[in-house]
N, CA, C and O atoms as a MOPAC input file, in Angstrom:
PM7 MOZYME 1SCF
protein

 N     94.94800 1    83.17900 1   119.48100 1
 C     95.02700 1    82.65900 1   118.12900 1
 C     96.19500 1    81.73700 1   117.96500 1
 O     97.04200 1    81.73500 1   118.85900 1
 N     96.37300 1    80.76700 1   116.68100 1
 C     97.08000 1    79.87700 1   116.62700 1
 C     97.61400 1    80.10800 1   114.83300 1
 O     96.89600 1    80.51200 1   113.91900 1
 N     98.70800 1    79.80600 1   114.77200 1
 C     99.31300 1    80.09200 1   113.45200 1
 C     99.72500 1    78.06700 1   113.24200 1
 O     99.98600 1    77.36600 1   114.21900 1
 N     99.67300 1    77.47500 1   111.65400 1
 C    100.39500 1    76.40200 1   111.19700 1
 C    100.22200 1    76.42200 1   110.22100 1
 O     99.24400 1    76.54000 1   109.48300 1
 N    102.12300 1    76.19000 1   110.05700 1
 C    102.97900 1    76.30100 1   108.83800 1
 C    102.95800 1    74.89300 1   107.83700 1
 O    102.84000 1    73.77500 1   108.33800 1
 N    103.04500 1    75.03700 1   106.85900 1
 C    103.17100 1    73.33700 1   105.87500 1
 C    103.98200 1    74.40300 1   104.73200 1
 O    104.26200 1    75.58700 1   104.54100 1
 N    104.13700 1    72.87300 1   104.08200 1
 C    105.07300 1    73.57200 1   102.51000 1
 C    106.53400 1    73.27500 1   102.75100 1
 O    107.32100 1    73.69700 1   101.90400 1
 N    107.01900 1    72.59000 1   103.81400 1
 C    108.68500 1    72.63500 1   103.88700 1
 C    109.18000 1    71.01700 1   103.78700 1
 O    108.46900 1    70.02100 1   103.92300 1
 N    110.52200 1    71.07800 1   103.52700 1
 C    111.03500 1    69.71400 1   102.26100 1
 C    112.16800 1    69.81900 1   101.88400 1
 O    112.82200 1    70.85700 1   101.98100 1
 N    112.52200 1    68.88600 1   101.45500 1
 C    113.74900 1    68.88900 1   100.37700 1
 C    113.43400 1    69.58300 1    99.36900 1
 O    112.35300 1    69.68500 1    98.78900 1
 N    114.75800 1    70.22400 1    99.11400 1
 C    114.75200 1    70.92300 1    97.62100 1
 C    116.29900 1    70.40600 1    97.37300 1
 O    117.12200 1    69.74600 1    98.00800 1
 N    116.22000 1    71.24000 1    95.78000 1
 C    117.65900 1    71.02500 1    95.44500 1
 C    118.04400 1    72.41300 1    95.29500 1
 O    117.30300 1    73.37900 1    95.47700 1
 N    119.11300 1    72.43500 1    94.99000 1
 C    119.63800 1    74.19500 1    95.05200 1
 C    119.12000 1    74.85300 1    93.95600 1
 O    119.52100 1    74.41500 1    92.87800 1
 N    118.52300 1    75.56500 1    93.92600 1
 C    117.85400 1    76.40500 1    92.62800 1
 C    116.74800 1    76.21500 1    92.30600 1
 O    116.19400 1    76.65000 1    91.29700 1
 N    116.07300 1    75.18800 1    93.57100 1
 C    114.66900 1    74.89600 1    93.00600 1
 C    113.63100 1    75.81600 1    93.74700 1
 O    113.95300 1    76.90100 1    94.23100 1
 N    112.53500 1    75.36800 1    93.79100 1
 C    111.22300 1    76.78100 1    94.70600 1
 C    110.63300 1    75.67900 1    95.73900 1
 O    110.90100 1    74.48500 1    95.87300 1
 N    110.00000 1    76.27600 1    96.21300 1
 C    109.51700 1    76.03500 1    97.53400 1
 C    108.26400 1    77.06400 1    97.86200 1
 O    108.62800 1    78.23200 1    97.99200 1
 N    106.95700 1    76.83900 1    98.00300 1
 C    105.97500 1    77.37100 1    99.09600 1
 C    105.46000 1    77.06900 1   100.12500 1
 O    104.57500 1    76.25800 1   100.39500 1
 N    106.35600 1    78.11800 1   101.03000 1
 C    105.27700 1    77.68800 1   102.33200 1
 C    104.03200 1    78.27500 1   102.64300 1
 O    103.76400 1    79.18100 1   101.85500 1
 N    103.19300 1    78.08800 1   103.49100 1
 C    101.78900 1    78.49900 1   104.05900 1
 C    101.89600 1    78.29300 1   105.28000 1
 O    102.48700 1    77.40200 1   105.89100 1
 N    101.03400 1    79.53500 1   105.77700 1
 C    101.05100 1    79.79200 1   107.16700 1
 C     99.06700 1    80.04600 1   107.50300 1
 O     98.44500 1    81.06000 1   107.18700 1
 N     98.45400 1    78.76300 1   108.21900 1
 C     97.31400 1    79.29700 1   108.44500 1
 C     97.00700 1    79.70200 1   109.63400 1
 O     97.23500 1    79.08400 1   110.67400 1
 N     96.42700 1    80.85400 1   109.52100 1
 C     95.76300 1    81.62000 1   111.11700 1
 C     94.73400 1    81.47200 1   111.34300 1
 O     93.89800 1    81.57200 1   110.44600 1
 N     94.36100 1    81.15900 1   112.69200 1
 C     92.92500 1    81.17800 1   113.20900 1
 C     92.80200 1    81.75200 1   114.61400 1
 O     93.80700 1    81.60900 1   115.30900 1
 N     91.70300 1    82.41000 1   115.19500 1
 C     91.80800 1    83.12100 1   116.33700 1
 C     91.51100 1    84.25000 1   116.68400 1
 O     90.90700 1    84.63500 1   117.68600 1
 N     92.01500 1    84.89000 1   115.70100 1
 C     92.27800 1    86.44200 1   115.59000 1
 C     91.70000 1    87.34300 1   114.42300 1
 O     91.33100 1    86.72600 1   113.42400 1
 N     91.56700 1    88.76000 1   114.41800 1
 C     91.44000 1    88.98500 1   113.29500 1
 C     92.36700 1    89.19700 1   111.88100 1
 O     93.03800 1    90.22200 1   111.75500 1
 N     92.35500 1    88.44600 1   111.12900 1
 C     93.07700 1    88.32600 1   110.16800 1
 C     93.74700 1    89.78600 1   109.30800 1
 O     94.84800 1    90.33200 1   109.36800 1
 N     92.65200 1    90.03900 1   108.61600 1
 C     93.42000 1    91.00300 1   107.93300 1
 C     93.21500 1    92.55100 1   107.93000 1
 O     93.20800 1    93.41800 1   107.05600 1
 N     92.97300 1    92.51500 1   109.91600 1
 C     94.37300 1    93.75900 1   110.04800 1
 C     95.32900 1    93.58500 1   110.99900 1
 O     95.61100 1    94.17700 1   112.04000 1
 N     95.87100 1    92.41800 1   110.27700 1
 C     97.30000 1    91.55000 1   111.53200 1
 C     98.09500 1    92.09000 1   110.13000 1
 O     97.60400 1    92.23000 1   109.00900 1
 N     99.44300 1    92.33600 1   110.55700 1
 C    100.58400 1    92.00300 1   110.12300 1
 C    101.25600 1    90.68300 1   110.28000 1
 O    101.17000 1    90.41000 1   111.47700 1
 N    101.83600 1    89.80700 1   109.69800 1
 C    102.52300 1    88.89100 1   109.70100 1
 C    104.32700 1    88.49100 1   108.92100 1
 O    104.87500 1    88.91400 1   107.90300 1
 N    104.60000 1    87.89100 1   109.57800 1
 C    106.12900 1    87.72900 1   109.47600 1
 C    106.39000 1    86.21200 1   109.31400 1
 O    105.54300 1    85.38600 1   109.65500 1
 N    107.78100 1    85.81500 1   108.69800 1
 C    108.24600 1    84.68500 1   108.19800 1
 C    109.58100 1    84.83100 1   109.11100 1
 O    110.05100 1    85.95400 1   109.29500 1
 N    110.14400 1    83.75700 1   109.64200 1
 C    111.19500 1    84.18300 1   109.84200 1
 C    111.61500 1    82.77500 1   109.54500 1
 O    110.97800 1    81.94500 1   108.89600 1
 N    113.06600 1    82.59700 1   110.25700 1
 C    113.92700 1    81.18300 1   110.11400 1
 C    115.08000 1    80.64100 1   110.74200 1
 O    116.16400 1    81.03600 1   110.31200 1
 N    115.06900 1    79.75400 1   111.74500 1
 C    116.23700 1    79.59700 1   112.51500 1
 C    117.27700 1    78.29300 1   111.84200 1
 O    116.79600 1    77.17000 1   111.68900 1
 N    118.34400 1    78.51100 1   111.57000 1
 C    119.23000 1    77.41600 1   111.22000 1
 C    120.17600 1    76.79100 1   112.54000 1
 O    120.50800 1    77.19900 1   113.65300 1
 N    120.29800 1    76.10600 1   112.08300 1
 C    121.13600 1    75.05300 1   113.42100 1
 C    122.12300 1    75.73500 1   114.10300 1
 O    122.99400 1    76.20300 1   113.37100 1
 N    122.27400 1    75.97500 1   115.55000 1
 C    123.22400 1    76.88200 1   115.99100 1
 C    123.36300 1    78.41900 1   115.84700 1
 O    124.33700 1    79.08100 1   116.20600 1
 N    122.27300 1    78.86200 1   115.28600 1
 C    122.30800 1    80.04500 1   114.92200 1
 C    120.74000 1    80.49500 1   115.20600 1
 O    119.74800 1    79.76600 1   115.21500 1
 N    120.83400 1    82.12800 1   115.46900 1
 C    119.50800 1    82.35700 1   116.14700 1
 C    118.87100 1    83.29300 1   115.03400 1
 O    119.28400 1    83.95600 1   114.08300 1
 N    117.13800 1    82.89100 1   115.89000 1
 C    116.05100 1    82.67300 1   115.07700 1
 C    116.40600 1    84.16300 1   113.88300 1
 O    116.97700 1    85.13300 1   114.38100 1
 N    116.05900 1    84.20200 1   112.51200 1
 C    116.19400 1    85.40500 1   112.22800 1
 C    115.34700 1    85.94900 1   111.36700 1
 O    115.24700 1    85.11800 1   110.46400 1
 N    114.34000 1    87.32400 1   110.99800 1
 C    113.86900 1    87.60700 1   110.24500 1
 C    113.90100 1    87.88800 1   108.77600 1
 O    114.70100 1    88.64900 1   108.23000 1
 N    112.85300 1    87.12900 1   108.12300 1
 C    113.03100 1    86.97100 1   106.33500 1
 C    111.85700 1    87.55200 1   105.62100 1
 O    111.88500 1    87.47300 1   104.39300 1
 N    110.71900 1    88.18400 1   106.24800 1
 C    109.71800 1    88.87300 1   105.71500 1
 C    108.90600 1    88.83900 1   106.41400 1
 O    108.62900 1    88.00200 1   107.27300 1
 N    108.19900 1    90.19100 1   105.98300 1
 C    107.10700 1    90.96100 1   106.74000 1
 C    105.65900 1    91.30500 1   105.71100 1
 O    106.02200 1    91.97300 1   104.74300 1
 N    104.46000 1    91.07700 1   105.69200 1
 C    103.47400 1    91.59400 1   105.10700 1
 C    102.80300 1    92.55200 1   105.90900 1
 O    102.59400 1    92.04700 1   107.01100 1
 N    102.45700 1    93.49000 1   105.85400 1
 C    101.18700 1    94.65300 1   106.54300 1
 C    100.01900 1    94.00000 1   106.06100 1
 O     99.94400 1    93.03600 1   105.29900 1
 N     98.92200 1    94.80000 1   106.72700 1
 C     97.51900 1    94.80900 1   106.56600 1
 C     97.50600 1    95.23400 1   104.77500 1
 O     97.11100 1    94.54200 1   103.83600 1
 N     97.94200 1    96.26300 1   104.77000 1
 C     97.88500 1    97.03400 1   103.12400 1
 C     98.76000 1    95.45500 1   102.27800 1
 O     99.92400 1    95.15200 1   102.53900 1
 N     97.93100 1    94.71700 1   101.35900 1
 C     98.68200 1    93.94100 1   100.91300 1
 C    100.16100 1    94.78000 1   100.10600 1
 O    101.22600 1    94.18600 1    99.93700 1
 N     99.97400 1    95.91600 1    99.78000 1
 C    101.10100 1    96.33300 1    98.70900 1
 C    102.67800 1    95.97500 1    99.94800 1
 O    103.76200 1    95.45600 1    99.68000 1
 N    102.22000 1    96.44400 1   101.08600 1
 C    103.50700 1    97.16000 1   101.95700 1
 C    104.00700 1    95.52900 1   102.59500 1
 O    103.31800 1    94.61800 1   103.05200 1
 N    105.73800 1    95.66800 1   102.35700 1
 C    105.82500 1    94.09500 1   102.32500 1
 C    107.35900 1    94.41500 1   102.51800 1
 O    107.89300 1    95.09400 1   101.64200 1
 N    108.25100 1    93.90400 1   103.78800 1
 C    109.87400 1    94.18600 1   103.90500 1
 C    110.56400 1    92.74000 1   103.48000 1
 O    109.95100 1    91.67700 1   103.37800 1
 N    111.59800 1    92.88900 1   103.31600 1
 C    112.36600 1    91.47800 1   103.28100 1
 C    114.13900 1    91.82700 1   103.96900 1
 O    114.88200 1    92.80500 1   104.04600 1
 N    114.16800 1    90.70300 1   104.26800 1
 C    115.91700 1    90.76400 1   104.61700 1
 C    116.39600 1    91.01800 1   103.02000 1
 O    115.77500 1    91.32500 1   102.00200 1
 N    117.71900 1    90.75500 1   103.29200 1
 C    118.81300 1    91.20500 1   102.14000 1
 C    119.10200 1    90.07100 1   101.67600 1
 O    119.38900 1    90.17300 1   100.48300 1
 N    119.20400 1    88.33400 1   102.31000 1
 C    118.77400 1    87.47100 1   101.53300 1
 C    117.66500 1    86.90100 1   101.14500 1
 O    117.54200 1    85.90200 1   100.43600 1
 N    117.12600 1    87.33800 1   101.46300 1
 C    115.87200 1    87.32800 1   100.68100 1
 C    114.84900 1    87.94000 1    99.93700 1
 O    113.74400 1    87.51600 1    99.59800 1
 N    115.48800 1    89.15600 1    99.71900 1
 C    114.91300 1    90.07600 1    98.74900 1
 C    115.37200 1    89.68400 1    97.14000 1
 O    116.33900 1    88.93600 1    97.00200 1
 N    114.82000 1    90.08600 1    96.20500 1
 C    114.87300 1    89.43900 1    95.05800 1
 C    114.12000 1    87.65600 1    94.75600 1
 O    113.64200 1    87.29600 1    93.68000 1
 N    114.19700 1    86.90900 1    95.85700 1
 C    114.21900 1    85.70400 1    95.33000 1
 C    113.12100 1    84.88000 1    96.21000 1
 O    112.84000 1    83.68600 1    96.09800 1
 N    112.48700 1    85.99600 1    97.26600 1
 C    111.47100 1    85.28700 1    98.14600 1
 C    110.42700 1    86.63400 1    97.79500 1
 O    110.67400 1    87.73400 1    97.29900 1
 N    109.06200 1    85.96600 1    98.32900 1
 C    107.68200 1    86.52200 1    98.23900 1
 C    106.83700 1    86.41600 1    98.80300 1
 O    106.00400 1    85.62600 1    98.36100 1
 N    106.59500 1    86.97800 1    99.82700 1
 C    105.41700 1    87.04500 1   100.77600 1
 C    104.17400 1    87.53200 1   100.50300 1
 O    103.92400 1    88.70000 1   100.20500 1
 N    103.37700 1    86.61800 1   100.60600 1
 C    101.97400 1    87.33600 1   100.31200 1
 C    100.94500 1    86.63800 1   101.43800 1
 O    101.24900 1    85.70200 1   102.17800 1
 N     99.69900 1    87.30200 1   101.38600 1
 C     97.94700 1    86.49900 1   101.51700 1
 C     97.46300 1    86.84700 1   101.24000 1
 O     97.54600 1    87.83600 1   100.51200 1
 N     96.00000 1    85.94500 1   101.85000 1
 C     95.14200 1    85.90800 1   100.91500 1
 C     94.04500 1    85.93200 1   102.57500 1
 O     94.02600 1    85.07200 1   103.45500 1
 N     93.29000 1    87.17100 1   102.50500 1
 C     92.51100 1    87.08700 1   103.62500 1
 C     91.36400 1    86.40400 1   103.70300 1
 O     90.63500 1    86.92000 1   104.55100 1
 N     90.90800 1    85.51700 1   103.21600 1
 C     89.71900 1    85.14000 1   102.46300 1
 C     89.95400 1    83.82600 1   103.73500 1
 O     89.54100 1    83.53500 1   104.85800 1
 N     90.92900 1    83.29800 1   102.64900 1
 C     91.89500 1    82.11600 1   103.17300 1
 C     92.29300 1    82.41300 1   104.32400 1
 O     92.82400 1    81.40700 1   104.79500 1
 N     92.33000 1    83.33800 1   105.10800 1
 C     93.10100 1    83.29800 1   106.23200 1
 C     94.58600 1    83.14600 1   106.09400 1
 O     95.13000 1    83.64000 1   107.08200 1
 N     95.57600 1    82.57300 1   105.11100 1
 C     96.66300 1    82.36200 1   105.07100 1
 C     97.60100 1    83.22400 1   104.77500 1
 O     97.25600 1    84.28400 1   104.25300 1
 N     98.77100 1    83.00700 1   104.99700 1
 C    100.15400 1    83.89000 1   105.00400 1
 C    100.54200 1    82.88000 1   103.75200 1
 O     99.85100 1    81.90700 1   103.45100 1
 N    101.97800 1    83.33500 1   102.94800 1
 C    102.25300 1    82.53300 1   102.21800 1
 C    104.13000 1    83.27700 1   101.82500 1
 O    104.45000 1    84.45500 1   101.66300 1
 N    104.80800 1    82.30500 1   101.79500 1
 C    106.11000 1    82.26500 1   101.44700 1
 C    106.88900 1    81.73600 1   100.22200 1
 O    107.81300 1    80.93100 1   100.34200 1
 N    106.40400 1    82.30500 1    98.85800 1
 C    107.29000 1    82.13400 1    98.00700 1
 C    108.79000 1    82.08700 1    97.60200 1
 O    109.21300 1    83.18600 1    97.24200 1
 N    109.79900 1    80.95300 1    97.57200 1
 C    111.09900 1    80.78800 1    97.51600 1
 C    111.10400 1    80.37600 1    96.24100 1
 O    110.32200 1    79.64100 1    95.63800 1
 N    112.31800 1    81.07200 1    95.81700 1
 C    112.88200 1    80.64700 1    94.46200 1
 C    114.06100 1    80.50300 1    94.38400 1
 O    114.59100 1    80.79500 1    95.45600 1
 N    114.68900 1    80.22200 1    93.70700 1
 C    116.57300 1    79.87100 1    94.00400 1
 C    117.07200 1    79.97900 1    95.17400 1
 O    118.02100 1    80.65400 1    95.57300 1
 N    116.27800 1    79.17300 1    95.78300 1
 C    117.12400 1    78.23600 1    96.39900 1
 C    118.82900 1    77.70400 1    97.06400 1
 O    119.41900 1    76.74100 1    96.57500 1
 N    119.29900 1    78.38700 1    98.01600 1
 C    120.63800 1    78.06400 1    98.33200 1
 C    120.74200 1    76.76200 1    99.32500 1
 O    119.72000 1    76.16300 1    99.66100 1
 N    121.72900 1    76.46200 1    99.66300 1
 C    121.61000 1    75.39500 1   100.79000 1
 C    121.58500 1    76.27000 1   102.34200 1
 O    121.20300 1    75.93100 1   103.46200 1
 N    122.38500 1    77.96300 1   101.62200 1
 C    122.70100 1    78.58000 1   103.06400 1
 C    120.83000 1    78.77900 1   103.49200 1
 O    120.35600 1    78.83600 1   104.62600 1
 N    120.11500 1    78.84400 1   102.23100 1
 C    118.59100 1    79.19600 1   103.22800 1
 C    118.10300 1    77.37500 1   103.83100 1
 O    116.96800 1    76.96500 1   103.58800 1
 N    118.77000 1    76.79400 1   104.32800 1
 C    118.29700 1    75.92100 1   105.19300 1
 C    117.91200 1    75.90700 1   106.59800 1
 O    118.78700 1    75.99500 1   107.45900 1
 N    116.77800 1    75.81300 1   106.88400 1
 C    116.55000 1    76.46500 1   108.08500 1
 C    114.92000 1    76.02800 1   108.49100 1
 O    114.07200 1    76.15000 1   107.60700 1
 N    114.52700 1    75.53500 1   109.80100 1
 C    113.07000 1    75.66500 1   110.38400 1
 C    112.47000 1    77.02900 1   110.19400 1
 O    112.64000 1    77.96300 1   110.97700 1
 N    111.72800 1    77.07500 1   109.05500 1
 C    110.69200 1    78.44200 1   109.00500 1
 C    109.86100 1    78.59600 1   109.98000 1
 O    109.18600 1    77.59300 1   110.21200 1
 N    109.58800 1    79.88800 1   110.91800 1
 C    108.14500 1    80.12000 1   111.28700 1
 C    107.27800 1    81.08000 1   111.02500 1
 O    107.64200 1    82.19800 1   110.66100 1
 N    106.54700 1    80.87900 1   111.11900 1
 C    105.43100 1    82.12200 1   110.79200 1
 C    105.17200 1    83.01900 1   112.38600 1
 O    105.17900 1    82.52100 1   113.51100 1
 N    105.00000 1    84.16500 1   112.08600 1
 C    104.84600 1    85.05200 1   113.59500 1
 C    103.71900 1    86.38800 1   113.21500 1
 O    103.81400 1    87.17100 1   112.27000 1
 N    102.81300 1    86.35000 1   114.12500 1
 C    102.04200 1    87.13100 1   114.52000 1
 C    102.44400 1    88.49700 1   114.67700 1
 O    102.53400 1    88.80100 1   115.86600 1
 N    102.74900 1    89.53500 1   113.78300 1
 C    104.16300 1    90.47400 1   114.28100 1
 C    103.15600 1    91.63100 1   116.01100 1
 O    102.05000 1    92.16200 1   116.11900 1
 N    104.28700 1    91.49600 1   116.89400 1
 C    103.77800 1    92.10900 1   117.83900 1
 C    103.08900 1    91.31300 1   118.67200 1
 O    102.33500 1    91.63000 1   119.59200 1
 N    103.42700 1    90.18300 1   118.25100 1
 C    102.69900 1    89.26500 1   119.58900 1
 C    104.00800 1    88.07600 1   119.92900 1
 O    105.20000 1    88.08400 1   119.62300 1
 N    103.31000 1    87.26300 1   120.56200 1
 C    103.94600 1    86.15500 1   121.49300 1
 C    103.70100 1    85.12600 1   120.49600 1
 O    104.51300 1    84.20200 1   120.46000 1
 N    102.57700 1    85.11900 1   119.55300 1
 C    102.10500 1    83.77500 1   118.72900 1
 C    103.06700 1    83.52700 1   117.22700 1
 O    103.15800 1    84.26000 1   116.24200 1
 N    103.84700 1    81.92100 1   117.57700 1
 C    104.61500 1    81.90900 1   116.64100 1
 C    103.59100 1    80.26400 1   115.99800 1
 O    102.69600 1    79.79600 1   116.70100 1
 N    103.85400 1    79.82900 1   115.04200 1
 C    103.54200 1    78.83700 1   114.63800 1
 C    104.70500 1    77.54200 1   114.70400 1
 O    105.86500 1    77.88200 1   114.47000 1
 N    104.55100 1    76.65100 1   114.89200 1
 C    105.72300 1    74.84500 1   115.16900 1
 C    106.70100 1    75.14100 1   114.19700 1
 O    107.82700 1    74.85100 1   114.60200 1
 N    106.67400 1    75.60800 1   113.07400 1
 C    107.81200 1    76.12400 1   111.94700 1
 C    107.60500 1    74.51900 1   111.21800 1
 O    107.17200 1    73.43900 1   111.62000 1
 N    108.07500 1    74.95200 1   110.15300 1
 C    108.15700 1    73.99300 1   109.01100 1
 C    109.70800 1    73.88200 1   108.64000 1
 O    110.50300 1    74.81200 1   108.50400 1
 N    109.98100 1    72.25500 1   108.48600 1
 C    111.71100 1    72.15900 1   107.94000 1
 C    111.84700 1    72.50700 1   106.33300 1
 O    111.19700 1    71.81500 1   105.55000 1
 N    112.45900 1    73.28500 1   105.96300 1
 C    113.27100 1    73.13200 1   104.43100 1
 C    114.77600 1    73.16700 1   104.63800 1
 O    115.49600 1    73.78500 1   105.42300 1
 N    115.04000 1    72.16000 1   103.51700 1
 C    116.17100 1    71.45300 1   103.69000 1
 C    116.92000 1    71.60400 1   102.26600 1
 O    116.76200 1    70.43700 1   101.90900 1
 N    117.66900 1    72.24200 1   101.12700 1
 C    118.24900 1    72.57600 1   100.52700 1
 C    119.64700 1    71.70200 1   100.22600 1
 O    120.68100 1    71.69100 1   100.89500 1
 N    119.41700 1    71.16600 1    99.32200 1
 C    120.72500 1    69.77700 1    99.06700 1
 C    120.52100 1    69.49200 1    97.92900 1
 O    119.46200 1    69.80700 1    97.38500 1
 N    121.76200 1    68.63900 1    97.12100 1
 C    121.96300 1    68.02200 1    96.31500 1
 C    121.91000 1    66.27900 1    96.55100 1
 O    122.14500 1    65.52100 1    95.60900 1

């Protein structure tokens, strides 16, 4: 299977951002899937998790409160709701297959004034 990410950009600090993650390949929805995000010089790191059960859903500690992971199995897609926005969340997003090898090209968001 193959995961690709869209939705990433300039923002300004405090603004939102959605990304999307589409899967094909595999069976969808009883995959778990993950968001993660590598910033420059610094290694890759995890920012959310969805289960099969849409309710059951983890987040890091920056990103709890102000990010939102969801899908939509229909769609096949993963999805990454951002809201306020820092410059520190600047970073190549990827989407990951949790428990596998399959990551998706990652998408840039870029956080500036």
């Amino acid at each position: 299977g193959h995961l690709v990410e869209s939705g990433g950009g300039l923002v300004q600090p405090g603004g939102s951002l959605t990304l999307s993650c589409v899967a094909a390949g595999f069976t969808f929805s009883g995959a778990a899937f993950q968001w993660f995000r590598q910033a420059p010089g610094k290694e890759r790191e995890h920012v959310a998790t969805i289960y099969s059960t849409h309710t059951l859903t983890d987040y890091s500690a920056s990103a709890k409160g102000r990010f939102t992971i969801s899908r939509d199995n229909r769609k096949e897609t993963v999805y990454l709701q951002m809201t306020n926005l820092k410059p520190e969340d600047t970073a190549v997003y990827y989407c990951h297959w949790m428990n596998s090898e399959t990551w998706g090209q990652g998408t840039q968001v870029t956080v500036a004034s």
